[in-house]
N, CA, C and O atoms as a GROMACS GRO file, in nm:
protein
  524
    1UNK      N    1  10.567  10.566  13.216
    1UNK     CA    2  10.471  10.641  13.138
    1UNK      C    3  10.414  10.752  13.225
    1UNK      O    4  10.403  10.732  13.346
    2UNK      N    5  10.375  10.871  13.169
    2UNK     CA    6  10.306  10.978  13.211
    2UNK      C    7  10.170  10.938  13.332
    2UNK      O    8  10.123  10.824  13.335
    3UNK      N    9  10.134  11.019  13.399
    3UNK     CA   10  10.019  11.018  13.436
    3UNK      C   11   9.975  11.129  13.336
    3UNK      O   12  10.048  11.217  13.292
    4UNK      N   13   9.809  11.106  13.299
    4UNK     CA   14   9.783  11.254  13.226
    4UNK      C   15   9.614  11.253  13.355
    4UNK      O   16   9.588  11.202  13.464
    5UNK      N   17   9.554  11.328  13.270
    5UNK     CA   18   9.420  11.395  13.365
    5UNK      C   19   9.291  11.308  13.255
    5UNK      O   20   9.262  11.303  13.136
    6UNK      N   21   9.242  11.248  13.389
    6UNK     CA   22   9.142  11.166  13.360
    6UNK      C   23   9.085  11.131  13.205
    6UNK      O   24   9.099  11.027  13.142
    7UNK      N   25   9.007  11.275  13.161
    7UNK     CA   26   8.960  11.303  13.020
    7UNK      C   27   9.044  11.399  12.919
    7UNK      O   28   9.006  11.482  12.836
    8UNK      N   29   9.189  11.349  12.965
    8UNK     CA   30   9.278  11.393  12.897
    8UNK      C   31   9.279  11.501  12.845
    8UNK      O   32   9.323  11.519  12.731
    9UNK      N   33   9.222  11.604  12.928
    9UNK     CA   34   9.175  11.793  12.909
    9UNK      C   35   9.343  11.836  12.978
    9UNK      O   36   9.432  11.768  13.030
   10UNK      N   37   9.328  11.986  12.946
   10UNK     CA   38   9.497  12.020  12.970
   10UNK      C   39   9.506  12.014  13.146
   10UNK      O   40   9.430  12.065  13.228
   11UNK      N   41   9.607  11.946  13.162
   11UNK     CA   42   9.660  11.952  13.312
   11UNK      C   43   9.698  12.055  13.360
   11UNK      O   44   9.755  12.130  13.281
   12UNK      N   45   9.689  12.094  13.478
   12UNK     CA   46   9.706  12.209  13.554
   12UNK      C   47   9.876  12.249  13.535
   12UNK      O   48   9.904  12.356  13.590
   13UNK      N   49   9.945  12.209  13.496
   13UNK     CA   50  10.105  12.226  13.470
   13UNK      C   51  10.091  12.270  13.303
   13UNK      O   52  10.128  12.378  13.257
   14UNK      N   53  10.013  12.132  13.208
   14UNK     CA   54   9.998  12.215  13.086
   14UNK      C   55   9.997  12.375  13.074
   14UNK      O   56  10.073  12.463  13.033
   15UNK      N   57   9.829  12.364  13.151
   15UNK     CA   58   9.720  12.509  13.136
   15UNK      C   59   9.846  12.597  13.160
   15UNK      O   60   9.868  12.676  13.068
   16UNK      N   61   9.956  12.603  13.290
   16UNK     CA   62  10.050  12.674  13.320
   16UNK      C   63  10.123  12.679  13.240
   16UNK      O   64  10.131  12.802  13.230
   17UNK      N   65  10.216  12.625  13.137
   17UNK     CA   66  10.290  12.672  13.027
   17UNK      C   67  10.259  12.714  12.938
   17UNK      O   68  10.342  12.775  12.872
   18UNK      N   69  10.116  12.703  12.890
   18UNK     CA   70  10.055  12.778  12.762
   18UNK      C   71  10.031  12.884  12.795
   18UNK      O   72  10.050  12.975  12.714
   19UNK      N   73   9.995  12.904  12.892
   19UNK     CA   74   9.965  13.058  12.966
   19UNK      C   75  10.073  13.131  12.983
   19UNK      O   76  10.061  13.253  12.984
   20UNK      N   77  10.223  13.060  13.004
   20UNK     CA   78  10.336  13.165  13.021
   20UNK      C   79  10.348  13.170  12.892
   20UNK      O   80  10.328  13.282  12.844
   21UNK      N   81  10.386  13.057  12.793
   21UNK     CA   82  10.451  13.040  12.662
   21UNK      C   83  10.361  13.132  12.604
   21UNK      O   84  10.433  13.216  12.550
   22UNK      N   85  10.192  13.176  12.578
   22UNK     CA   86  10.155  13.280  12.476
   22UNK      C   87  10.161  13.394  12.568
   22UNK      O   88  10.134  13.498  12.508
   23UNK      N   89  10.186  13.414  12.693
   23UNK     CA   90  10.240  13.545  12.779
   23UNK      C   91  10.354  13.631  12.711
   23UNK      O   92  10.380  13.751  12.704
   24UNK      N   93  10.409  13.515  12.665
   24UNK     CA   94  10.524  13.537  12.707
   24UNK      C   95  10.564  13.640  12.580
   24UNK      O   96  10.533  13.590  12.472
   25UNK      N   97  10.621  13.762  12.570
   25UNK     CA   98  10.652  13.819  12.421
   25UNK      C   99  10.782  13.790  12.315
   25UNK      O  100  10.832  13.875  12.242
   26UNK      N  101  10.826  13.632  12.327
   26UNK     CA  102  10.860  13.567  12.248
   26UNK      C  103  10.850  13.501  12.154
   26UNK      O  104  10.912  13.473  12.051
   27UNK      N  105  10.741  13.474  12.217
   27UNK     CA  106  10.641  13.372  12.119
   27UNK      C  107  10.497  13.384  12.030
   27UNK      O  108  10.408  13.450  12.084
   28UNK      N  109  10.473  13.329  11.909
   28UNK     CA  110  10.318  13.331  11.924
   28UNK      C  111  10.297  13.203  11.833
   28UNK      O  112  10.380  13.134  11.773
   29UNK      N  113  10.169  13.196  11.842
   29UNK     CA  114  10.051  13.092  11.817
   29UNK      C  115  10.111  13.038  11.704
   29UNK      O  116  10.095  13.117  11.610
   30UNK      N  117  10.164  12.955  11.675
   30UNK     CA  118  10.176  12.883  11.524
   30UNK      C  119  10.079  12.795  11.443
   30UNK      O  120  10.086  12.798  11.320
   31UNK      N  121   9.988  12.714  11.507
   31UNK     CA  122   9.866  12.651  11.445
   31UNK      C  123   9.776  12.721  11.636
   31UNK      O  124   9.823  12.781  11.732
   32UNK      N  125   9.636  12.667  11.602
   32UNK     CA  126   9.534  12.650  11.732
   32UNK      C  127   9.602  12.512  11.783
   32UNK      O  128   9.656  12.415  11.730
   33UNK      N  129   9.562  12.562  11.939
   33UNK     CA  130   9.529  12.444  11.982
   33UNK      C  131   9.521  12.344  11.974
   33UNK      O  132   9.404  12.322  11.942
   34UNK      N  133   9.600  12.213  11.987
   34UNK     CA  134   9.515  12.091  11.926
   34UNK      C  135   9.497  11.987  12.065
   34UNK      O  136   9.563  12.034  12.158
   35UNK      N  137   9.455  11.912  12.088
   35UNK     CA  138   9.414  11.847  12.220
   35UNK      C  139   9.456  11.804  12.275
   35UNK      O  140   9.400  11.769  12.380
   36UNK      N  141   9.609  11.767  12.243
   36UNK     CA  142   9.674  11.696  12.320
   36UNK      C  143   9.802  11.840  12.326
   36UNK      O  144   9.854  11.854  12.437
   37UNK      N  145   9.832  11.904  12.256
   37UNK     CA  146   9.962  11.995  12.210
   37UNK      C  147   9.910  12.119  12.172
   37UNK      O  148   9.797  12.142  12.129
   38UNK      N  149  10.029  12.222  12.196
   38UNK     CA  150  10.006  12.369  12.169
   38UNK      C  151  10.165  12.349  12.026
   38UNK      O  152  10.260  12.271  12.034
   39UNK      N  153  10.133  12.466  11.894
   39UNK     CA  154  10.221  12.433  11.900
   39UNK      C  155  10.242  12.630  11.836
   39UNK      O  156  10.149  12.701  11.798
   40UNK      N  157  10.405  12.675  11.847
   40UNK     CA  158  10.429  12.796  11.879
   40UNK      C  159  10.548  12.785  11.788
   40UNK      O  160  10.574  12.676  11.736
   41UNK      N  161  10.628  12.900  11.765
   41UNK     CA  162  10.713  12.974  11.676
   41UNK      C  163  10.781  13.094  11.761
   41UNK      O  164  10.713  13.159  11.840
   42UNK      N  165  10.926  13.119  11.738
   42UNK     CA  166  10.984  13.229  11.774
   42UNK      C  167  10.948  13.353  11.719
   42UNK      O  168  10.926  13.363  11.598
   43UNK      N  169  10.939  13.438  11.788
   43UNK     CA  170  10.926  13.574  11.665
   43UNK      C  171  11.035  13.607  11.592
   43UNK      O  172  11.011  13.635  11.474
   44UNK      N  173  11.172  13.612  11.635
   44UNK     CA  174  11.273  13.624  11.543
   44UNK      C  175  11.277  13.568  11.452
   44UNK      O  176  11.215  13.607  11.353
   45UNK      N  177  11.350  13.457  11.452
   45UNK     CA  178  11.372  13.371  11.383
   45UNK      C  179  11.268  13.244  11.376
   45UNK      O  180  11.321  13.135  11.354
   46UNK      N  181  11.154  13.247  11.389
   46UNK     CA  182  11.040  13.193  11.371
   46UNK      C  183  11.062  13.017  11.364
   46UNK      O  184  10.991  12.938  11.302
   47UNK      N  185  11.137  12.997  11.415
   47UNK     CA  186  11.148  12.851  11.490
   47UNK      C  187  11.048  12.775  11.578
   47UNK      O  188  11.048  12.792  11.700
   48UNK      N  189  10.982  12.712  11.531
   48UNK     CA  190  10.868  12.608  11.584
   48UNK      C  191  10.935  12.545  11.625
   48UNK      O  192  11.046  12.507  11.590
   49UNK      N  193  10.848  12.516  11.741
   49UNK     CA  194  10.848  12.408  11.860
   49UNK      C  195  10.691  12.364  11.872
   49UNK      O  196  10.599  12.427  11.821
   50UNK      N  197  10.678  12.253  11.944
   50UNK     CA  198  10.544  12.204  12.050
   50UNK      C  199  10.588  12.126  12.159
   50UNK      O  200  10.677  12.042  12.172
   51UNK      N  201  10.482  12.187  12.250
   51UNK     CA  202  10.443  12.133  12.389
   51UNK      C  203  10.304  12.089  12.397
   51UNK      O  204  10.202  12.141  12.352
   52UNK      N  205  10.329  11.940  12.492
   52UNK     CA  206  10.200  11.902  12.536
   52UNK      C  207  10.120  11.924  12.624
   52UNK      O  208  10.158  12.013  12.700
   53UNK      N  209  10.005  11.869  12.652
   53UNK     CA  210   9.892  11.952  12.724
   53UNK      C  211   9.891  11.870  12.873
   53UNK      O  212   9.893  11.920  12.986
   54UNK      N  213   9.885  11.733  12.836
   54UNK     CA  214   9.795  11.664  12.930
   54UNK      C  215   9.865  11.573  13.042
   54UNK      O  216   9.799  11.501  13.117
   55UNK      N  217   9.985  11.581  13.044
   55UNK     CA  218  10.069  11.502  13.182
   55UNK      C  219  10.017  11.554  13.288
   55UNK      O  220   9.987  11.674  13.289
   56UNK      N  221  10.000  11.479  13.387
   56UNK     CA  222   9.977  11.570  13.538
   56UNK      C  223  10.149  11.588  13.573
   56UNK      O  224  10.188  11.705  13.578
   57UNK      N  225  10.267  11.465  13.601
   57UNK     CA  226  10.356  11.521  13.596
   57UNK      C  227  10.488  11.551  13.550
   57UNK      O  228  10.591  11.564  13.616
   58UNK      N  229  10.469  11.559  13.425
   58UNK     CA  230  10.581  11.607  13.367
   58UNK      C  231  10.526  11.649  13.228
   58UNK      O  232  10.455  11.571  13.165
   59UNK      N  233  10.564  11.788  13.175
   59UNK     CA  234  10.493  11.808  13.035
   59UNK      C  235  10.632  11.796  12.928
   59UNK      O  236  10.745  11.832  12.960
   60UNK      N  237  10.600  11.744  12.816
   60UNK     CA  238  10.700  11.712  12.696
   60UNK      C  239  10.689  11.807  12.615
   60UNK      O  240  10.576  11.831  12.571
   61UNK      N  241  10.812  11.894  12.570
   61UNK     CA  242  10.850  11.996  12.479
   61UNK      C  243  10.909  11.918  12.410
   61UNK      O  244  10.986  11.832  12.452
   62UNK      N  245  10.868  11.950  12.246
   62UNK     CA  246  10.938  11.904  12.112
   62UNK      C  247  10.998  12.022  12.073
   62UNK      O  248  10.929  12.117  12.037
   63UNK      N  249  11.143  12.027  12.076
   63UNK     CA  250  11.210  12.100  12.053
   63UNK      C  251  11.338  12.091  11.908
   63UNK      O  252  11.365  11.980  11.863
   64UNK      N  253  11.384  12.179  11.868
   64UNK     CA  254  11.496  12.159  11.776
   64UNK      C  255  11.666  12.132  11.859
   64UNK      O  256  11.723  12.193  11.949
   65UNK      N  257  11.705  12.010  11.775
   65UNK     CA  258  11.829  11.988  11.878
   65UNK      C  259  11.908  12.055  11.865
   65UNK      O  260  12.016  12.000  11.841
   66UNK      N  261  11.909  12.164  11.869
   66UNK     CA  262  12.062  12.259  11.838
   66UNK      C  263  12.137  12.275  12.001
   66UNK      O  264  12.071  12.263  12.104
   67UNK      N  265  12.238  12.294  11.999
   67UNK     CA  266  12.355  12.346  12.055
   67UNK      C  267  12.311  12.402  12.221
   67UNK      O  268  12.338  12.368  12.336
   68UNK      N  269  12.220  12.517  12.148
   68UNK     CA  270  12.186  12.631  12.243
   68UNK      C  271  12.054  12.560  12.366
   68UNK      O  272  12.037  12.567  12.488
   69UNK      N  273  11.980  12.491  12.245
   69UNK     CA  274  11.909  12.393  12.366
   69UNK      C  275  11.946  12.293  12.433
   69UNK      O  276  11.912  12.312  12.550
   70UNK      N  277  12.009  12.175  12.419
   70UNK     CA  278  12.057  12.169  12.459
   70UNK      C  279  12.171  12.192  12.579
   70UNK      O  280  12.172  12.103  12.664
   71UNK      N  281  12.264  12.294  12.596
   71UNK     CA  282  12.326  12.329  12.696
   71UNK      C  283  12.166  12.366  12.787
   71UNK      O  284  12.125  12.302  12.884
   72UNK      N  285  12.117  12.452  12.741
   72UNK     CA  286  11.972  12.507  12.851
   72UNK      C  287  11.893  12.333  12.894
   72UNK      O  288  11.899  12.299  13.012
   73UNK      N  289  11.863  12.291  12.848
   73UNK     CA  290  11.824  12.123  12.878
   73UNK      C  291  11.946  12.084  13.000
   73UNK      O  292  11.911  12.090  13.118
   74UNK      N  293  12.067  12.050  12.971
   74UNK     CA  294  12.136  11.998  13.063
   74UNK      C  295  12.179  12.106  13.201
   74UNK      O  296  12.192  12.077  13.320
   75UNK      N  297  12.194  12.236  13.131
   75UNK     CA  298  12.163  12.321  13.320
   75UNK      C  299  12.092  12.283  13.387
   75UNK      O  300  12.119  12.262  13.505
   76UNK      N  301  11.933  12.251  13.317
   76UNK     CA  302  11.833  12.237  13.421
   76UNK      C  303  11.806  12.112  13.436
   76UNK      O  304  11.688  12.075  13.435
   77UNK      N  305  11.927  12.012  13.458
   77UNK     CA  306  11.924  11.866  13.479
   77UNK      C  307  11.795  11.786  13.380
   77UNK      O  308  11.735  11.693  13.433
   78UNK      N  309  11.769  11.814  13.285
   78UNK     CA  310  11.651  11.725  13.254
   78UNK      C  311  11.708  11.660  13.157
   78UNK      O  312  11.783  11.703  13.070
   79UNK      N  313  11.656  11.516  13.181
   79UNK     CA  314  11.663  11.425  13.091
   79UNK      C  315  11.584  11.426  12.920
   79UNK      O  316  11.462  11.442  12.915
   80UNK      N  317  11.640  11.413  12.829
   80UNK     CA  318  11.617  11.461  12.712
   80UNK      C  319  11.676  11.341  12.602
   80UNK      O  320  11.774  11.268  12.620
   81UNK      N  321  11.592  11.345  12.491
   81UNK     CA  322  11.651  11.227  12.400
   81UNK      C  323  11.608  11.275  12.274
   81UNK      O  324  11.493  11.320  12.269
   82UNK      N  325  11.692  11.273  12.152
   82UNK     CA  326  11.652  11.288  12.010
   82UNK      C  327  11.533  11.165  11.985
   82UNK      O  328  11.518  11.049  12.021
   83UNK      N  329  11.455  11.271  11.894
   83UNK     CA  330  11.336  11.181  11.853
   83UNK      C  331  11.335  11.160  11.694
   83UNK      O  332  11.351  11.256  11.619
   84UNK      N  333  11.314  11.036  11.649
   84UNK     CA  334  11.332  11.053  11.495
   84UNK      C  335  11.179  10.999  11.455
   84UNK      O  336  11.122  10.925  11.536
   85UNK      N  337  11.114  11.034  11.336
   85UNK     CA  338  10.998  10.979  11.294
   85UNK      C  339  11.049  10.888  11.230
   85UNK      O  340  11.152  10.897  11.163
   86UNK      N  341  10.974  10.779  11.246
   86UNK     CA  342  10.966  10.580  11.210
   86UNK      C  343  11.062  10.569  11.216
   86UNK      O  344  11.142  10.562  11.123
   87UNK      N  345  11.087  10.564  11.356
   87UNK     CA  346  11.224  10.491  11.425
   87UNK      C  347  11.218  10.338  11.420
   87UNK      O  348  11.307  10.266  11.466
   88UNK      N  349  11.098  10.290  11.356
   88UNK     CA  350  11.126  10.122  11.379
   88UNK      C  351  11.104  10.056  11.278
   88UNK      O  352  11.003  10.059  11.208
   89UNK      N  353  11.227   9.970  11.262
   89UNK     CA  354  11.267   9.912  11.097
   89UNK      C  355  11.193   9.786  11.081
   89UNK      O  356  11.195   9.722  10.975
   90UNK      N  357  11.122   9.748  11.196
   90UNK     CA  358  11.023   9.649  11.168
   90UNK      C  359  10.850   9.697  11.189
   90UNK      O  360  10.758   9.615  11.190
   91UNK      N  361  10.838   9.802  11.199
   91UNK     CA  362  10.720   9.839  11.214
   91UNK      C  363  10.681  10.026  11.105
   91UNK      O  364  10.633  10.131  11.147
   92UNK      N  365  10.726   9.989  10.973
   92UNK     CA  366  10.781  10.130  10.899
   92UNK      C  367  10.673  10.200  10.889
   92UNK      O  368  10.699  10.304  10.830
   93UNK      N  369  10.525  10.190  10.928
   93UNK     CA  370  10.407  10.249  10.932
   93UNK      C  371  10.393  10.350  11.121
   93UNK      O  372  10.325  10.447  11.156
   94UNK      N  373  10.480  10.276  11.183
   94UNK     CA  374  10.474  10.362  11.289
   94UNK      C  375  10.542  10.481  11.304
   94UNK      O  376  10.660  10.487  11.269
   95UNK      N  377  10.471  10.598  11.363
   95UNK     CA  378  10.542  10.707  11.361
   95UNK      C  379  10.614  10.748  11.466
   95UNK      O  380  10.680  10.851  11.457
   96UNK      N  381  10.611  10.652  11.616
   96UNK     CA  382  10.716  10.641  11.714
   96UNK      C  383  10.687  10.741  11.758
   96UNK      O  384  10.659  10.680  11.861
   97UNK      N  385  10.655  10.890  11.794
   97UNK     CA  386  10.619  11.017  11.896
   97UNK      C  387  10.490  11.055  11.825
   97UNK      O  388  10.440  11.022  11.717
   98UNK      N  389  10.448  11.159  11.950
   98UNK     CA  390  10.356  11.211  11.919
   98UNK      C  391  10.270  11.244  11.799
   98UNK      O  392  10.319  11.344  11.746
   99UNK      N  393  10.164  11.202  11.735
   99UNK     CA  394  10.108  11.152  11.649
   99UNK      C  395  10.056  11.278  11.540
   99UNK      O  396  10.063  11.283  11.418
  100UNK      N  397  10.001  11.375  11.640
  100UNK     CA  398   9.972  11.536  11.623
  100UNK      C  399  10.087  11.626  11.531
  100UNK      O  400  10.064  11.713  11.446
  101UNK      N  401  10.242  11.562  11.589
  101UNK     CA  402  10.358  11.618  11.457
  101UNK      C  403  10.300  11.580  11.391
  101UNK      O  404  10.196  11.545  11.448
  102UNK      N  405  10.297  11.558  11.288
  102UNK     CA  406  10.244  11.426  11.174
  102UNK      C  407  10.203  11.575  11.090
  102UNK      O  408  10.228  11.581  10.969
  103UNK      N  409  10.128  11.713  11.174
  103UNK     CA  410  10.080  11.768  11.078
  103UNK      C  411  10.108  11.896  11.078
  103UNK      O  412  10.040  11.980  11.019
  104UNK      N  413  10.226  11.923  11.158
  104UNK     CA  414  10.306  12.029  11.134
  104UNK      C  415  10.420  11.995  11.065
  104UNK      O  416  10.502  11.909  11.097
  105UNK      N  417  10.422  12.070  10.963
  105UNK     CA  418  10.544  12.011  10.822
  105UNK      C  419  10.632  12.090  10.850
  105UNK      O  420  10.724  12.086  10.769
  106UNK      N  421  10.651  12.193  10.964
  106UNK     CA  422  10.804  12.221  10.998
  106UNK      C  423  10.864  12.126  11.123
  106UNK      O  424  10.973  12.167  11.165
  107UNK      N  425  10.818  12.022  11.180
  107UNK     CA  426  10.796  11.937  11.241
  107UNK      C  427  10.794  11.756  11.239
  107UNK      O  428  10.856  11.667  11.297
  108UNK      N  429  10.708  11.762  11.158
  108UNK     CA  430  10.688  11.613  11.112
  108UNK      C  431  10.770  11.494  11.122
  108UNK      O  432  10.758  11.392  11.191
  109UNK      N  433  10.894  11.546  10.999
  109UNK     CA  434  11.018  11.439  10.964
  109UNK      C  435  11.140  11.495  11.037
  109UNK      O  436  11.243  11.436  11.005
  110UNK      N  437  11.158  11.595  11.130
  110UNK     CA  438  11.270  11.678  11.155
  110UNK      C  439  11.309  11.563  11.298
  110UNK      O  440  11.224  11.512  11.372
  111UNK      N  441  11.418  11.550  11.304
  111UNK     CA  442  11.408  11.546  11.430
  111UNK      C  443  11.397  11.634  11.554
  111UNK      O  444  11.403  11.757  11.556
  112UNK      N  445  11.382  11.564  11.642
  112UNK     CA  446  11.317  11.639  11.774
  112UNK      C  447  11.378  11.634  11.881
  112UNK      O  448  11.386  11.515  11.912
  113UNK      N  449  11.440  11.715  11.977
  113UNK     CA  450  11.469  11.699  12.092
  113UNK      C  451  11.322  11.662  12.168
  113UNK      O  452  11.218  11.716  12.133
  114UNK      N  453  11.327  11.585  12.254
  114UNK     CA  454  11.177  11.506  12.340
  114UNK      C  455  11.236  11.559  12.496
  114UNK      O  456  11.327  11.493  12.546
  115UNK      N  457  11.184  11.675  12.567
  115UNK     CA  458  11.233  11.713  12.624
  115UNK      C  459  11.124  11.744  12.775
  115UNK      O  460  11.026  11.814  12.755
  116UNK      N  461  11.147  11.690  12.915
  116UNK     CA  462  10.995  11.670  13.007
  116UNK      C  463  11.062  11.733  13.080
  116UNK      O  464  11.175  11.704  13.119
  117UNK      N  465  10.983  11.852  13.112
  117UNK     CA  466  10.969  11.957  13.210
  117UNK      C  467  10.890  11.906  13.331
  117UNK      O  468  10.811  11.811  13.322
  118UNK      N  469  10.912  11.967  13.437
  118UNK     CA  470  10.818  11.916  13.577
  118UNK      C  471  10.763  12.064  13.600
  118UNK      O  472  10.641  12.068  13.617
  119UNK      N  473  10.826  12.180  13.604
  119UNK     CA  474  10.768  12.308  13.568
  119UNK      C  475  10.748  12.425  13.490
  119UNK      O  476  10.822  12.433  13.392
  120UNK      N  477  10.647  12.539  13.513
  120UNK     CA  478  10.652  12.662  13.428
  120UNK      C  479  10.778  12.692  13.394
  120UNK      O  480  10.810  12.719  13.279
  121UNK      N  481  10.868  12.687  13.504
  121UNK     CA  482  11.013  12.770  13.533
  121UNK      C  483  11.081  12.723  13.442
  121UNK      O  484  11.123  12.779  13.341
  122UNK      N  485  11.096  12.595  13.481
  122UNK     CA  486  11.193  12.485  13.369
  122UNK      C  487  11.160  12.498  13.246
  122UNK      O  488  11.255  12.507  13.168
  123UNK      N  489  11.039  12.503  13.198
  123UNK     CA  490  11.042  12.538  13.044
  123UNK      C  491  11.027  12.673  12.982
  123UNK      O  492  11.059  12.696  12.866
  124UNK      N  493  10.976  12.762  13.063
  124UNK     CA  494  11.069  12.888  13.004
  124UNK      C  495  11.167  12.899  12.964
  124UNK      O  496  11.189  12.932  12.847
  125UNK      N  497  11.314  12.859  13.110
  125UNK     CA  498  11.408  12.882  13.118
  125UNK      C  499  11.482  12.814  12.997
  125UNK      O  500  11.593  12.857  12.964
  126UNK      N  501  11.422  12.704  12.927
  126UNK     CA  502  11.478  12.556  12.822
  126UNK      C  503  11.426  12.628  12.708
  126UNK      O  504  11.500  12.612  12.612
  127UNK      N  505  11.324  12.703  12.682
  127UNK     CA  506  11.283  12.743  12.545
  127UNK      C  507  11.333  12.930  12.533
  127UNK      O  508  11.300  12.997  12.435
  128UNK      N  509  11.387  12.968  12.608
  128UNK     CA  510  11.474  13.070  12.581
  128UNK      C  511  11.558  13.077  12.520
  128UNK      O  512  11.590  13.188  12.476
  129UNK      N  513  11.654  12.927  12.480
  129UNK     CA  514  11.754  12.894  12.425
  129UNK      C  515  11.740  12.845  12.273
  129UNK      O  516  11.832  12.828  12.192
  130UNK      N  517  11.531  12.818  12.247
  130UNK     CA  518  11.501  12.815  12.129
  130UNK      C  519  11.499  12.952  12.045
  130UNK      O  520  11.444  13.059  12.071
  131UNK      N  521  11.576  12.916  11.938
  131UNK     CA  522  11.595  13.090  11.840
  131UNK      C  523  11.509  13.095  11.748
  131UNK      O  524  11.502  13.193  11.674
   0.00000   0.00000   0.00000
């Protein structure tokens, strides 16, 4: 399991990807803020994603599993796993990831690449490949 930061405020690695990710002129704001997750959209092709706030070390990008991410995921050696909502056939009220999807409806039921960055670099370089 994660370490996160005490009062679960954004970790100094978070604070660093939200700061490149709305830097960055790829991207912008898709909902505010929410406390645990940022969550963002391509400008092209307006493809949502979210990233979380609060790991000290390693931050989790919810990503779309296509092709293109993928290959960018496995260049940069990171371990990565499809995420499905109520993955458990004995527990059909659980929503199994992050709880916050739940209320982004381009998000929610989709599946998810579950994807942990250790830096800024690494998830730039992994969400470049999001279209």
């Amino acid at each position: 399991m994660a370490r996160t930061t005490e009062s679960r405020l954004p970790s100094p690695l978070g604070k660093s990807i939200q700061t490149a990710v709305e830097g960055h002129g790829r991207y912008d704001v898709h909902h505010p803020a929410k406390h645990y997750h940022c969550t963002y959209r391509t400008r092209g092709a307006r493809t949502v994603f979210a990233v979380e706030r609060v790991s000290l070390d390693a931050i989790v990008m919810w990503l779309p599993p296509t092709k293109p991410v993928k290959r960018a995921v496995a260049t940069e050696g990171v371990v990565a796993e499809v995420s499905l909502p109520y993955p458990y056939s004995d527990k059909p009220d659980r929503y199994g990831r992050l709880s916050g999807l739940r209320s982004i409806h381009e998000l929610a039921m989709e599946p998810l690449l579950r994807v942990k960055v250790a830096s800024t670099g690494q998830a730039l370089r992994i969400l470049y490949a999001v279209a």
